[in-house]
Backbone as CSV, one residue per row, in Angstrom:
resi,resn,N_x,N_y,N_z,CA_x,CA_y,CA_z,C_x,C_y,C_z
1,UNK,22.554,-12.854,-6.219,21.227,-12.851,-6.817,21.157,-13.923,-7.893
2,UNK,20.148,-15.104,-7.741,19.957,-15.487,-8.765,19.478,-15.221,-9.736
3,UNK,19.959,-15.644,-11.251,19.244,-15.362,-12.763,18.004,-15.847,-12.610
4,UNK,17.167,-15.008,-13.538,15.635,-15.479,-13.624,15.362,-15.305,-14.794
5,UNK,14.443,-16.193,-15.370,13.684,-15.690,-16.955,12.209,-15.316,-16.395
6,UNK,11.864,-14.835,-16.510,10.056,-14.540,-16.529,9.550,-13.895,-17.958
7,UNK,8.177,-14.912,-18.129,7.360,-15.308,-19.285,6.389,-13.188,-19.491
8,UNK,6.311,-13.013,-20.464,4.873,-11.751,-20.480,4.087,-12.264,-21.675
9,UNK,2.822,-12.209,-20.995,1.252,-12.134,-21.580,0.796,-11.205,-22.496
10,UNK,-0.243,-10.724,-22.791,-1.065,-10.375,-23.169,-2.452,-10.457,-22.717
11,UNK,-3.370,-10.142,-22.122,-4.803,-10.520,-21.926,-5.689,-9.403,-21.502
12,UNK,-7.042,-9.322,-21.868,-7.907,-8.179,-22.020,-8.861,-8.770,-20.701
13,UNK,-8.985,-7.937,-19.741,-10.412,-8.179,-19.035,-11.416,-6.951,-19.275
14,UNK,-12.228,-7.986,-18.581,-13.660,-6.918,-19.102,-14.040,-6.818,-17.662
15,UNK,-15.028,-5.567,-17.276,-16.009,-5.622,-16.667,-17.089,-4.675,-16.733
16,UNK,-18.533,-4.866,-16.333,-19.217,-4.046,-16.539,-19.180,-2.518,-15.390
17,UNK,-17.975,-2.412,-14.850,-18.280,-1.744,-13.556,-17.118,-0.544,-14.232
18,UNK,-15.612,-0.985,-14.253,-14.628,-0.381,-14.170,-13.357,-1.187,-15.002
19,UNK,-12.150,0.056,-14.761,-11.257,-0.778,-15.714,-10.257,-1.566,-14.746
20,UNK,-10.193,-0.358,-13.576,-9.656,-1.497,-12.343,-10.384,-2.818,-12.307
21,UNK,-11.660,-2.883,-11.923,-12.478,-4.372,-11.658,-11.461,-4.763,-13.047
22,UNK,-11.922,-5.026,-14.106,-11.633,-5.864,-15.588,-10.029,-6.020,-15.402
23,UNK,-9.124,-5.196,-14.651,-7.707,-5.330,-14.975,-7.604,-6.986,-13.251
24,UNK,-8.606,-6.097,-12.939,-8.270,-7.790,-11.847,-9.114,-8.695,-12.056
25,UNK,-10.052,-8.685,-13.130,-10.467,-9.786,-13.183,-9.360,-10.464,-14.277
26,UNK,-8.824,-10.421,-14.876,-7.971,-10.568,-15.721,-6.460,-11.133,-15.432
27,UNK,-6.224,-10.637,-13.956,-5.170,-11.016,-13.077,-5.755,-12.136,-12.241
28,UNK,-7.127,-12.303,-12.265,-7.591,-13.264,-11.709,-8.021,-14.614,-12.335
29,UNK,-8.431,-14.424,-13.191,-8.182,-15.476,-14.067,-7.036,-16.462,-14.636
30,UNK,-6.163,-15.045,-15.083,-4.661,-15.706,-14.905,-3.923,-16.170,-14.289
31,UNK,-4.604,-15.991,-13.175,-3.621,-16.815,-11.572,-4.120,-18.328,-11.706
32,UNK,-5.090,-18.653,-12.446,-5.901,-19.971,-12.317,-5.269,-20.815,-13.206
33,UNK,-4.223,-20.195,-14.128,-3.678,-20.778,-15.354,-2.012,-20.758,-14.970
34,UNK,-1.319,-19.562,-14.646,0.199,-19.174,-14.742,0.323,-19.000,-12.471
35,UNK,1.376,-19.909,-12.450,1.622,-19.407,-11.087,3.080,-18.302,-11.173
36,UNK,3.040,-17.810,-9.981,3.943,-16.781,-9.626,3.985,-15.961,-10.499
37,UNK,2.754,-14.881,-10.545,2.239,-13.561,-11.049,3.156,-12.457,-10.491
38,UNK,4.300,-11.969,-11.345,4.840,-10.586,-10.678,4.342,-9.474,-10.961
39,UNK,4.183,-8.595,-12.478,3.961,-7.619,-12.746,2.645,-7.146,-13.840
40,UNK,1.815,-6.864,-13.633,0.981,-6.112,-14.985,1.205,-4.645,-15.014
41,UNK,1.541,-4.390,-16.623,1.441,-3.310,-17.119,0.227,-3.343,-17.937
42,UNK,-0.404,-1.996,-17.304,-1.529,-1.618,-18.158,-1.294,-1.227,-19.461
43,UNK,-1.752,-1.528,-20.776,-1.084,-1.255,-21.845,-2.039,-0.474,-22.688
44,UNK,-3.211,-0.960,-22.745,-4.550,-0.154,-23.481,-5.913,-0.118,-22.608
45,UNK,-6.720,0.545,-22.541,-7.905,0.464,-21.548,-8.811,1.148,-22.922
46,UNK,-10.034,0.849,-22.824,-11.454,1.217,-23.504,-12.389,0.840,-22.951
47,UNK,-13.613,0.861,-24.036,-14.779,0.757,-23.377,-16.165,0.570,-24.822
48,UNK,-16.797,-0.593,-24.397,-17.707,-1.205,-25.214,-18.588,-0.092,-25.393
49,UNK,-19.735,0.522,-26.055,-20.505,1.477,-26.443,-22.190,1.004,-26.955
50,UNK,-22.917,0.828,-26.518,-24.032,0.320,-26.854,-25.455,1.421,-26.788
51,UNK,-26.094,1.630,-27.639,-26.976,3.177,-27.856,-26.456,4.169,-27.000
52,UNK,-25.335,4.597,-27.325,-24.468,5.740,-26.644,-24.716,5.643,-25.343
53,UNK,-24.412,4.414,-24.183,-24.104,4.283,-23.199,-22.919,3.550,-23.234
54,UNK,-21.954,3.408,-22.161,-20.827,2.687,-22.099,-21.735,0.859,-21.597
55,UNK,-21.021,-0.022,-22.120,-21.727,-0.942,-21.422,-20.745,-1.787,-21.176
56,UNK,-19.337,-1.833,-21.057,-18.565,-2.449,-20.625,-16.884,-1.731,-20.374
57,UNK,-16.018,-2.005,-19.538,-14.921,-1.696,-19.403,-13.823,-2.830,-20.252
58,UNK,-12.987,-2.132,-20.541,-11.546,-3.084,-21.059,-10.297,-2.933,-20.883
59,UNK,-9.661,-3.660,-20.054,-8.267,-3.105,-19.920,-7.172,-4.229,-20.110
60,UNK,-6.364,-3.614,-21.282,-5.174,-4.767,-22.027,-4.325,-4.690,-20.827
61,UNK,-3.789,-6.092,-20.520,-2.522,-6.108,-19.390,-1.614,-6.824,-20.219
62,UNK,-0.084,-6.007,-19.928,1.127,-6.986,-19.583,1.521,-7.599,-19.027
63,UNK,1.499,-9.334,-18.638,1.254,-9.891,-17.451,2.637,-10.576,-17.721
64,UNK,3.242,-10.412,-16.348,4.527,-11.137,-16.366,4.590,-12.265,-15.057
65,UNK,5.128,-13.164,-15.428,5.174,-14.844,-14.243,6.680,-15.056,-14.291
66,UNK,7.139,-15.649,-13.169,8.272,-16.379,-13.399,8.518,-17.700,-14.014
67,UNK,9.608,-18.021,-14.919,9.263,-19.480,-15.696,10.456,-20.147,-14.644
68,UNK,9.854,-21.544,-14.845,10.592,-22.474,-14.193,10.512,-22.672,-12.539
């Protein structure tokens, strides 16, 4: 087996639907920036609040890539 280092993130997606949608839009975005995406850990999830309706989803990921 070869040694590996792989890099972890931080990054919040949003969506107005869900926290799944926002956790892949978030994995999706990041694919546009970091190649070879292995793992997200969900780390925090919420939700925006606007005249006591929810009006947005949020979900913090641990995003891990391989470096090199």
């Amino acid at each position: 087996m070869d040694d590996r280092v792989y890099q972890v993130i931080e990054l919040i997606g949003s969506s107005s639907d869900s926290w799944e949608k926002a956790a892949e839009n978030a994995v999706r975005e990041a694919s546009k920036t970091y190649d070879d995406l292995r793992v997200a850990e969900v780390v925090e999830m919420d939700v925006l609040i606007e005249a006591g309706a929810v009006i947005a989803f949020r979900t913090k990921l641990r995003l891990s890539f391989k470096q090199g």
